[in-house]
Residue, then its C-alpha position, 0 to 999 in steps of 0.5 A: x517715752x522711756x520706763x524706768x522700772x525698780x523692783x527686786x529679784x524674787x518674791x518668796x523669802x521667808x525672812x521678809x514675812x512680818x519684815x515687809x510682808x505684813x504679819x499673817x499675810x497669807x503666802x499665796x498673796x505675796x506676789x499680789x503685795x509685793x506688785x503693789x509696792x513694787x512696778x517690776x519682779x523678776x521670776x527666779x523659779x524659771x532658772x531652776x526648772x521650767x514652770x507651768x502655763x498655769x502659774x504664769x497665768x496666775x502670776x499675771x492675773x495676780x498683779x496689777x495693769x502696766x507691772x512687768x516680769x523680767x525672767x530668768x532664763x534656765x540654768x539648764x542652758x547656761x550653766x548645764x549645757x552651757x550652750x551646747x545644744x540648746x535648740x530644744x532645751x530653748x523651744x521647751x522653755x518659750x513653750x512653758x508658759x511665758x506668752x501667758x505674762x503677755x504685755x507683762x512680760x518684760x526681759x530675758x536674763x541669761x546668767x552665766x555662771x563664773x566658770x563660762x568663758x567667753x567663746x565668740x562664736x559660741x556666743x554668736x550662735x546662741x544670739x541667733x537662736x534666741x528670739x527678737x519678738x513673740x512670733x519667733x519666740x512662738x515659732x521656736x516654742x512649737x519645736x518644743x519635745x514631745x514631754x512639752x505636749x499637755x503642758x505648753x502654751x502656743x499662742x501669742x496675743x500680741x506682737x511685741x519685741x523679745x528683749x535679752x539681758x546678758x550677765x557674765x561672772x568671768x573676766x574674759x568676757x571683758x572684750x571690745x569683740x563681745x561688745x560689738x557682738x551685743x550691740x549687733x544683736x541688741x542684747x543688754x550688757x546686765x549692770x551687776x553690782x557684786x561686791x567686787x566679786x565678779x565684773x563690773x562695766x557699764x557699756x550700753x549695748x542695747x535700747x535698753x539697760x538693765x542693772x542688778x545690785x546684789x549689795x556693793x559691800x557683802x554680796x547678796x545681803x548689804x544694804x545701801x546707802x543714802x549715798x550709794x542709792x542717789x549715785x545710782x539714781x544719778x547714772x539711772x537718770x543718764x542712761x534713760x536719757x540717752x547718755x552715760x555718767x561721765x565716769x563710766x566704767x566702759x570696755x570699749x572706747x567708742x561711744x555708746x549706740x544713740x538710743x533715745x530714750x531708753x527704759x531702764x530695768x533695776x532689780x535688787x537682789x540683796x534679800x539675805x538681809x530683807x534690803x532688797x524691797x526697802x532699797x528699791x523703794x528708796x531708789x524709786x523715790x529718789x528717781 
């Protein structure tokens, strides 16, 4: 059976206090509210710095049975690096301490900034580094350097699929080629709404969709409407499905991989505003 999850990116905004956090809650226990109005959360902390064994382990411990992270994945490597010799800025981050989110561990996002343009086999290449389940995610962590030592986390409860989302900012990567090259490796083509600043596709590549809607008319701070919300409720329905909105706007022209069912990742990321929660929850209902 398929899952549809709806939530937000991000958890810690000092605009939400009083606004959809309730008055005098104290901060420490906003993960533990907003995982309760909310099935999904992702961790955007893990795109600026790697983060502690221990603060994965109490953001598990603070949310409820079948809630599920998605993490970002660090800017070092996309925006820093820019995929040029990753092998260890890769292992340090599975070594941090992403096995402590266990079942609650949801996709890998892997942003790339607007200036990344798209290069085939250095794409390639870092499909083949990254990791399909926990016990490659595990092998590459033991390669972690040695400042990783005291601060990792190298054990797995369980073997479990590794999945991956990929979102681009530039158009060259509107490509049949990079298409394929998803499907192969079963990476997630991300679903970005921006306002029509950077590309928006809506090719399946994966047993998996996931769409980030940072606000279709001012970025990061519009909300949306009544009417926006059921047209993405309607395309959500689609997809978990098996299928794709009759008007899908796709890059390739074959059909999409026969997946089914399919689950569904959708995060909100129109906080500027406090419209992130409110929306996700008004998406939820409609689904």
């Amino acid at each position: 059976m398929s899952r549809t999850l709806i939530g937000i990116s991000g958890w810690r905004y000092p605009p939400w206090r009083g606004v959809f956090y309730p008055p005098g809650l104290p901060q420490h226990r906003e993960l533990e509210y907003a995982s309760r109005a909310l099935p999904t959360i992702e961790i955007n902390g893990t795109f600026y710095s790697l983060q502690r064994p221990e603060s994965f382990k109490r953001w598990y411990d603070e949310t409820p049975s079948g809630f599920v992270f998605s993490v970002k994945g660090p800017r070092y490597i996309t925006h820093i690096r820019r995929l040029r010799d990753i092998h260890a800025p890769l292992a340090n981050f599975f070594a941090s301490g992403l096995f402590n989110l266990r079942e609650k561990l949801g996709p890998i996002l892997w942003q790339f900034p607007p200036s990344f343009r798209y290069d085939f086999e250095r794409m390639k290449q870092f499909f083949e580094l990254l990791p399909r389940d926990t016990q490659e995610a595990l092998s590459l962590a033991r390669r972690r350097e040695q400042r990783m030592v005291g601060r990792a986390r190298l054990a797995i409860d369980a073997l479990r699929p590794t999945r991956h989302a990929i979102e681009v900012r530039n158009d060259s990567f509107l490509e049949e080629s990079f298409i394929q090259l998803l499907r192969e490796y079963n990476m997630a083509w991300v679903i970005a709404d921006t306002a029509g600043k950077w590309p928006y596709r809506e090719d399946v590549t994966a047993d998996f969709l996931y769409l980030r809607l940072h606000g279709d008319k001012e970025l990061y701070a519009s909300g949306y409407t009544d009417e926006a919300l059921s047209r993405w409720a309607s395309r959500i329905r689609a997809w978990r499905e098996g299928s794709q909105p009759e008007d899908a706007h796709l890059i390739s022209a074959g059909p999409p991989p026969q997946y089914r069912p399919r689950d569904v990742f959708c995060y909100f990321d129109n906080d500027i505003k406090v419209k992130a929660p409110f929306d996700a929850q008004r998406l939820i209902a409609k689904l």
